[in-house]
C-alpha positions as CSV (number, residue, x, y, z in Angstrom):
1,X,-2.7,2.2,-7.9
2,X,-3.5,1.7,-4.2
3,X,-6.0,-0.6,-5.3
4,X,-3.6,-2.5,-7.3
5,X,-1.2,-2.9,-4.2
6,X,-4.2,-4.3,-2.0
7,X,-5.4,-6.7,-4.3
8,X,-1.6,-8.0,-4.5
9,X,-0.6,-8.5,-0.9
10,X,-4.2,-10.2,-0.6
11,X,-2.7,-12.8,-2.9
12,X,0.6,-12.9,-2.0
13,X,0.6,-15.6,0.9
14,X,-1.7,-17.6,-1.2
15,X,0.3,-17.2,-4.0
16,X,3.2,-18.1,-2.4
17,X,1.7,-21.5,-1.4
18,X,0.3,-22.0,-4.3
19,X,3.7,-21.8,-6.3
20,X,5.9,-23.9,-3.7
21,X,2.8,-26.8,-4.5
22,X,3.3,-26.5,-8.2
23,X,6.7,-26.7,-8.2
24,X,6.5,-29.6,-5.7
25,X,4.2,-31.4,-8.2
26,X,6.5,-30.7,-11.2
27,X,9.3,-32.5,-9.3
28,X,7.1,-34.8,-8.3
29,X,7.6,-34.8,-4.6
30,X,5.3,-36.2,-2.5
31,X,4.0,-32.7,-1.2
32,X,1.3,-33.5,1.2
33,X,3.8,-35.9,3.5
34,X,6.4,-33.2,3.4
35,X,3.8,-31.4,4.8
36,X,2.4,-32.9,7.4
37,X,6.2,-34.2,8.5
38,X,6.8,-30.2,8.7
39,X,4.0,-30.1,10.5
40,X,4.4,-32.9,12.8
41,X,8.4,-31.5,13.6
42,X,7.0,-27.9,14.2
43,X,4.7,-29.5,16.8
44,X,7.4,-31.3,18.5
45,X,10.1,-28.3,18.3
46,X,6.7,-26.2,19.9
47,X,6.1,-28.8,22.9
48,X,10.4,-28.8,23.8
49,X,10.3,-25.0,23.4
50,X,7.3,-24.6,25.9
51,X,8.9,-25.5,28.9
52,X,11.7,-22.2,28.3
53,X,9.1,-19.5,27.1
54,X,7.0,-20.3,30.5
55,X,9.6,-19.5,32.6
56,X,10.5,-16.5,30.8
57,X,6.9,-15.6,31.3
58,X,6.9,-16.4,35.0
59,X,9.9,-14.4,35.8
60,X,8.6,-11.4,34.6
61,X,5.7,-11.6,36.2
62,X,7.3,-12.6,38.8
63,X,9.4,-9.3,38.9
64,X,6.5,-7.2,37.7
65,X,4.4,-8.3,40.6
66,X,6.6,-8.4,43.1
67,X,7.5,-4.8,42.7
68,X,11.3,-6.1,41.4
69,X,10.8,-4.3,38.4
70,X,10.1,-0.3,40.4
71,X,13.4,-1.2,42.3
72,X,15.2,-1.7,38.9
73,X,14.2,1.1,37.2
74,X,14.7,2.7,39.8
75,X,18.3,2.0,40.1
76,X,19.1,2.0,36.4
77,X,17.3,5.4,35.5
78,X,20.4,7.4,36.8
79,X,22.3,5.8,35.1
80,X,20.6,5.6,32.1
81,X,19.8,9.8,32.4
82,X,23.5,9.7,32.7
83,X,23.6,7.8,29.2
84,X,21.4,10.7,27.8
85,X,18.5,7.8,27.6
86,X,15.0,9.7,28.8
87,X,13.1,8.5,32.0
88,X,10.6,7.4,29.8
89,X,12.5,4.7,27.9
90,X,13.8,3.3,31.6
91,X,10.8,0.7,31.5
92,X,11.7,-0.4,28.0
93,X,15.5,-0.4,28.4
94,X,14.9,-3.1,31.1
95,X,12.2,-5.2,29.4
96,X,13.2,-5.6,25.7
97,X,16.0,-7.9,26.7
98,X,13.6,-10.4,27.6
99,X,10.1,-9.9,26.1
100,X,9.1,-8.9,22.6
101,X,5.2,-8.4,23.1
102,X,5.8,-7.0,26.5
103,X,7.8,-4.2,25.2
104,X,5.9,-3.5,22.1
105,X,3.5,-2.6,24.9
106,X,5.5,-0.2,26.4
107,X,6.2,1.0,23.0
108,X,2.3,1.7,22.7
109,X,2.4,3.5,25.9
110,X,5.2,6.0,24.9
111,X,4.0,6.6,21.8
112,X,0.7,7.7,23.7
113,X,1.9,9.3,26.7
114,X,4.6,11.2,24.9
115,X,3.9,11.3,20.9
116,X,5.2,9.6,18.2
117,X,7.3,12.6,17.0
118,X,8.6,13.3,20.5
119,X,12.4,12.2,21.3
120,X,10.7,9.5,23.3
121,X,8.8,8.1,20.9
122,X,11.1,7.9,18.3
123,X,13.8,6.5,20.3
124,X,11.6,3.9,21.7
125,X,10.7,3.2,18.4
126,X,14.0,2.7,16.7
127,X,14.7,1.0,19.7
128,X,12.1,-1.9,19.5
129,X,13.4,-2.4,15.8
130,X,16.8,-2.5,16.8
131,X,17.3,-4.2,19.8
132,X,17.2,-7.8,20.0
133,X,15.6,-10.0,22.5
134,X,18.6,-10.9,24.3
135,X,17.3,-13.9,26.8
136,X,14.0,-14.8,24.6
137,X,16.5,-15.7,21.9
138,X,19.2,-17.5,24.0
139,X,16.1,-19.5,25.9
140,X,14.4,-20.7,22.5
141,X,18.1,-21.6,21.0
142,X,19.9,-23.1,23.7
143,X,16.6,-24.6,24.5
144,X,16.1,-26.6,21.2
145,X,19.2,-27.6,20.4
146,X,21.4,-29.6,22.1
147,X,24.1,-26.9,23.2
148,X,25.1,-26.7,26.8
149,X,27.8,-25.0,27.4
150,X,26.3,-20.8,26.0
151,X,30.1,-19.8,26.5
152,X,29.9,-15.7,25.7
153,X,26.3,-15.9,24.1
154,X,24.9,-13.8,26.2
155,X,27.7,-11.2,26.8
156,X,27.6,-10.6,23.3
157,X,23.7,-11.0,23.0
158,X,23.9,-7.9,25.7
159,X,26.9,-6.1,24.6
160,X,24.9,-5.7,21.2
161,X,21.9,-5.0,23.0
162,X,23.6,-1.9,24.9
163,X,25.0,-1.1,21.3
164,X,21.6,-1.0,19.8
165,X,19.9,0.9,22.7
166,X,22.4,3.7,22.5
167,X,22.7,3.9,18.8
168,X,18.8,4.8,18.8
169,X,19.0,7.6,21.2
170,X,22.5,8.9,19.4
171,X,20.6,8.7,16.5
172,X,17.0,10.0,17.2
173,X,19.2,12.6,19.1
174,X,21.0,13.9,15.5
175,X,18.0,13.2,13.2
């Protein structure tokens, strides 16, 4: 049976393309032009996003290397300790809002240092599932389309951040 399951997600994707160009044909749209078209407006949306994801990149390599980022967790993990949130997790708690990858990393780290069935490691987990990437997400959105004025974007993005960051400790806490 585990065989059966390979062989199937080995065709899936494939599969999947090969039924949107089949049904494309049978309606007799002109397939390869909506293609490259996608193609050519994926490129442009890549080249205006560019310009947002490097400064999100600078700035936390900024903070990173200038030592920033010690201060902060510093500072928060009281607070955080205070939220029942373990020391470990203080790292993560900071970065997730902004960086996806960079946190997964983190992730890896806990997992390592701690174990994936320690409270640590679970939380983190749950954690990286849950909680959204608050400014990634408002810097590719706001950065595409033509909005301006955020209004309470980002309270909210980080009011359901916080949310989602104590939900998973509550709930790798009880479970």
């Amino acid at each position: 049976m585990s065989q059966f399951f390979q062989s199937l997600s080995l065709l899936f994707i494939p599969g999947i393309f090969t039924l949107i160009l089949l049904y494309g044909l049978w309606k007799k749209a002109p397939v390869y032009d909506a293609f490259t078209r996608g193609a050519r407006d994926g490129l442009k949306t890549a080249a205006e996003l560019l310009p947002f994801l490097v400064a999100i990149f600078i700035g936390i390599e900024a903070l990173v290397s200038s030592g920033a980022m010690e201060r902060l967790e510093e500072l928060a993990e009281p607070v955080l300790r205070f939220l029942g949130i373990p020391e470990e997790l203080t790292a993560l708690v900071l970065l997730r809002p902004v960086s996806g990858s960079g946190s997964l990393a983190l992730v890896e780290r806990i997992l390592v240092q701690c174990g994936a069935d320690s409270f640590a490691g679970r939380a983190a987990a749950v954690m990286a599932g849950t909680a959204e990437t608050v400014f990634y997400v408002l810097a590719v959105y706001f950065g595409v389309t033509a909005v301006r004025r955020t209004r309470h974007a980002l309270a909210a993005g980080l009011a359901g951040y916080a949310a989602a960051v104590l939900a998973s400790v509550v709930i790798c806490r009880y479970l």
